[in-house]
C-alpha positions in Angstrom: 0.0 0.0 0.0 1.1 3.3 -0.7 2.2 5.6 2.5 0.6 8.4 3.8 1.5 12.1 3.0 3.5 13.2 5.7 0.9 16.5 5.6 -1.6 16.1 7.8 -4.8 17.3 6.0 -7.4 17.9 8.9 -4.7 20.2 11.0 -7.7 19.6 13.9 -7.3 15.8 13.5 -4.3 13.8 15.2 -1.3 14.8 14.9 1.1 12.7 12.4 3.8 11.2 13.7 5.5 9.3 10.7 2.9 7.8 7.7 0.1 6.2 8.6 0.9 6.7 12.4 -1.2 9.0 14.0 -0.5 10.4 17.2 -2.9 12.2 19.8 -6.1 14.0 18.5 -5.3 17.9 19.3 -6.8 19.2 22.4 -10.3 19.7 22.9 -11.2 18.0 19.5 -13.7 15.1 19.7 -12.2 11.7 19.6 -13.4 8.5 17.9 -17.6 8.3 18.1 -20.0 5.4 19.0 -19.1 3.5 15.8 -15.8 3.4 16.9 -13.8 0.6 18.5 -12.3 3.1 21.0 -15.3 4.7 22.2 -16.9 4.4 25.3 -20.3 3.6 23.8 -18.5 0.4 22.3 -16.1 -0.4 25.3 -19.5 -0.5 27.0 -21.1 -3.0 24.7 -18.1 -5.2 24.3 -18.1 -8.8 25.6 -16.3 -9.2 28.9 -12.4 -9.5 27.4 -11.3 -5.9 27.6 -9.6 -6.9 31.2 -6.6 -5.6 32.0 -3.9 -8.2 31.9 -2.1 -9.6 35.4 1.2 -7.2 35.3 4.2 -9.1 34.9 7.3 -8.7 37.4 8.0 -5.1 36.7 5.5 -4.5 34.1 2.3 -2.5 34.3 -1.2 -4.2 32.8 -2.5 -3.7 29.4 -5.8 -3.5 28.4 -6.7 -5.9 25.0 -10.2 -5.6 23.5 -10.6 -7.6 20.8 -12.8 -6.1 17.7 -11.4 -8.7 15.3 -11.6 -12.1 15.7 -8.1 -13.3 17.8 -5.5 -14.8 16.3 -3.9 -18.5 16.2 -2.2 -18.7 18.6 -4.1 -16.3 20.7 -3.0 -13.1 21.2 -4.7 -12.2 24.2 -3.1 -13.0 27.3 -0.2 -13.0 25.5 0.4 -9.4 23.6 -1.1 -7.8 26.4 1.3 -9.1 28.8 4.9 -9.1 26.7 3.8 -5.0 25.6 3.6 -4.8 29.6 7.0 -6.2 30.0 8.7 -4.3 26.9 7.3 -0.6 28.7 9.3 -2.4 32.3 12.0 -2.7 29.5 12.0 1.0 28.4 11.5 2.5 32.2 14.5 0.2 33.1 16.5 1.2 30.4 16.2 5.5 31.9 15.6 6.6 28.1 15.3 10.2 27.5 11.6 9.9 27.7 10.0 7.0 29.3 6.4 5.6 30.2 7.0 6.8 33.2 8.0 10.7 33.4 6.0 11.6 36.5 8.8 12.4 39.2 7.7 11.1 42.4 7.6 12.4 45.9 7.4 11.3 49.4 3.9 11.5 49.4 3.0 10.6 45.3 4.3 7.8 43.5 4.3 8.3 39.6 1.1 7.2 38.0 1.8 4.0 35.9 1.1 3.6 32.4 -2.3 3.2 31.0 -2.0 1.6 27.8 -5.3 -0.1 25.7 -4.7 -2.2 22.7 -7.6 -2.7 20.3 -7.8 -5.7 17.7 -9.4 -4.5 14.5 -10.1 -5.8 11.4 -9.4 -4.3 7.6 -12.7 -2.1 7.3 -12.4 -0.8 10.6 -8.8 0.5 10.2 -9.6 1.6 6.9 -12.5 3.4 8.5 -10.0 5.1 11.2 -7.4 5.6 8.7 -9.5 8.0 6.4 -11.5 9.7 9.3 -8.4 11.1 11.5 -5.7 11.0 9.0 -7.8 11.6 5.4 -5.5 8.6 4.0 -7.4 5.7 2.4 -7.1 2.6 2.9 -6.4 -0.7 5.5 -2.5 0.6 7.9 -0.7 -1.9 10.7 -1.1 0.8 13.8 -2.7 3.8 14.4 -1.3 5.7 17.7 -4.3 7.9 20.3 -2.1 9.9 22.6 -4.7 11.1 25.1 -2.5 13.3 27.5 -2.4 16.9 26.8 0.7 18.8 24.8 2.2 21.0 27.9 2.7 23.5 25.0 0.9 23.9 21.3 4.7 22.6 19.6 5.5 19.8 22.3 5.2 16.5 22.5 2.9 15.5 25.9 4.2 14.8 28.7 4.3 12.6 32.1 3.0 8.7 31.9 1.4 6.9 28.8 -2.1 7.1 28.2 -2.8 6.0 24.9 -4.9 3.6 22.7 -3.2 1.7 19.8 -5.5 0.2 17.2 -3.6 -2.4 15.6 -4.5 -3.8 12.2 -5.1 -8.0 13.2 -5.6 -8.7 9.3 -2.2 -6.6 8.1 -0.3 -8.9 10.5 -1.9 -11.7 9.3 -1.2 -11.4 5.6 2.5 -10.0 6.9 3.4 -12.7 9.4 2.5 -15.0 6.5 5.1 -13.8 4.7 7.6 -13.4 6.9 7.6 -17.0 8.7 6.0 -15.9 12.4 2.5 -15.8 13.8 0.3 -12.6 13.8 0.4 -12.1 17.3 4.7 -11.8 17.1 3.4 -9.3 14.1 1.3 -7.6 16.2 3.9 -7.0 19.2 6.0 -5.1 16.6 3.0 -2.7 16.0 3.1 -2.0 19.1 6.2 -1.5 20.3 6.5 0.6 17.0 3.2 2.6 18.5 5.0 3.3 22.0 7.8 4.2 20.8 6.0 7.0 18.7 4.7 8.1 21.8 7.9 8.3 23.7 8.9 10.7 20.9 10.8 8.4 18.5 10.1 8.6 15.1 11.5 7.1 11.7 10.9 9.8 9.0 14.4 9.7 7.7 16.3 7.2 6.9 18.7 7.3 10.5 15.9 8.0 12.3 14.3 4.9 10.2 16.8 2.9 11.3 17.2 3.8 14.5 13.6 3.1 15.2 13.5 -0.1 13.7 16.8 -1.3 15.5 15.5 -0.4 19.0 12.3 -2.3 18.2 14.3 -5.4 17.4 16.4 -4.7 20.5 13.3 -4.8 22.5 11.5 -8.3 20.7 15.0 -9.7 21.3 15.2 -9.1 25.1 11.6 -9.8 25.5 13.0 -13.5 24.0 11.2 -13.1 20.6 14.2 -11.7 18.6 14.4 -9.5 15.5 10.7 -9.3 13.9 11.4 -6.4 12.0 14.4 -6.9 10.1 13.8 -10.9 9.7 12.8 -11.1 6.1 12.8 -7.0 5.5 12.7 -7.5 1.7 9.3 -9.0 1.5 7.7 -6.2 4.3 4.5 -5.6 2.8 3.0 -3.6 5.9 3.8 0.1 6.3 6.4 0.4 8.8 8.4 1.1 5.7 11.3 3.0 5.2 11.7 6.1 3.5 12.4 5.5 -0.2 16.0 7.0 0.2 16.9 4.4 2.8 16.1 1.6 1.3 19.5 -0.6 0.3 
């Protein structure tokens, strides 16, 4: 699929953060509505899986709703919990910006993440796709950063409160491809989506592979190795590099 413009063409939509990768939806705008995955309206109406996964040692829950069928093997129970591990990963690690910025105090411990994954299927992130970033067409991860900018040009600030909508059939089709099962697909969405929210991004080709080389250092201590740069040749989804850095 082609990638997005890099323009984002509703400037009161979410801001972009690298093609097909939107971040938070500007202040005071309205978010998804009652047709969408991430509203409350359908968080209300869901089946009784959206629960927030036991956290591992060191790693804070995740919430997984499934709004696509799960994948074989499952990823729930599983996703959930190694993305909760890879943010203890990333807060261990004392990167410039981690999930946890809030300083604490004697009296105030820093508020932990608060991270939702949602499961959607080719329509529905085709649907998302063209309504906050006016691109057409199916994308692997779409980023919600719901913290406030603490200025109009800054990134947000303090802990993660997001939504990442991952695309469950785009990881299908890729992990085919590429020799692994969806749900090892699907963990490199979202550590790609976090680290967009911790400020990283891959619009040039160091940056590009910067990026992609942290993600594969994360799947690898996490014990699933290098998922993006197994196989790069035949990546079909859109965590694509720039034309320039391609070898």
């Amino acid at each position: 699929m082609p990638p997005a413009a890099d323009a984002d063409p509703d400037p009161s939509g979410p801001r972009r953060h690298s093609p097909g990768r939107p971040g938070s939806p500007a202040p005071g705008t309205a978010g998804p509505d009652a047709d969408d995955p991430l509203s409350p309206a359908a968080r209300s109406a869901a089946p009784p899986n959206p629960t927030p996964a036991a956290a591992p040692p060191g790693g804070p829950p995740v919430t997984l709703i499934l709004d696509a069928p799960d994948t074989d093997p499952p990823a729930q129970g599983w996703l959930d919990v190694m993305l909760g591990r890879a943010l203890a990963l990333l807060d261990a690690a004392s990167t410039p910006a981690t999930p946890n910025t809030t300083a604490p105090t004697p009296d105030h411990d820093p508020a932990p993440p608060n991270l939702t994954i949602v499961l959607a299927d080719d329509a529905q992130m085709a649907d998302l796709h063209q309504r906050y970033t006016g691109v057409a067409g199916t994308t692997d991860v779409l980023t919600f950063d719901h913290r406030d900018p603490t200025a109009a040009d800054e990134e947000p600030a303090g802990p993660l409160h997001a939504d990442l909508v991952l695309g469950r059939d785009v990881a299908v089709r890729e992990a085919q491809t590429r020799g692994h099962d969806a749900r090892t697909e699907l963990l490199l969405y979202a550590v790609h989506g976090v680290l967009h929210l911790l400020g990283e991004d891959d619009h040039d080709p160091d940056a590009y592979r910067q990026m992609h080389q942290r993600e594969d250092e994360l799947l690898t201590a996490l014990g699933v190795g290098p998922v993006f740069q197994s196989g790069i040749a035949n990546r079909k989804s859109e965590i694509t590099p720039p034309q320039e850095a391609l070898p």
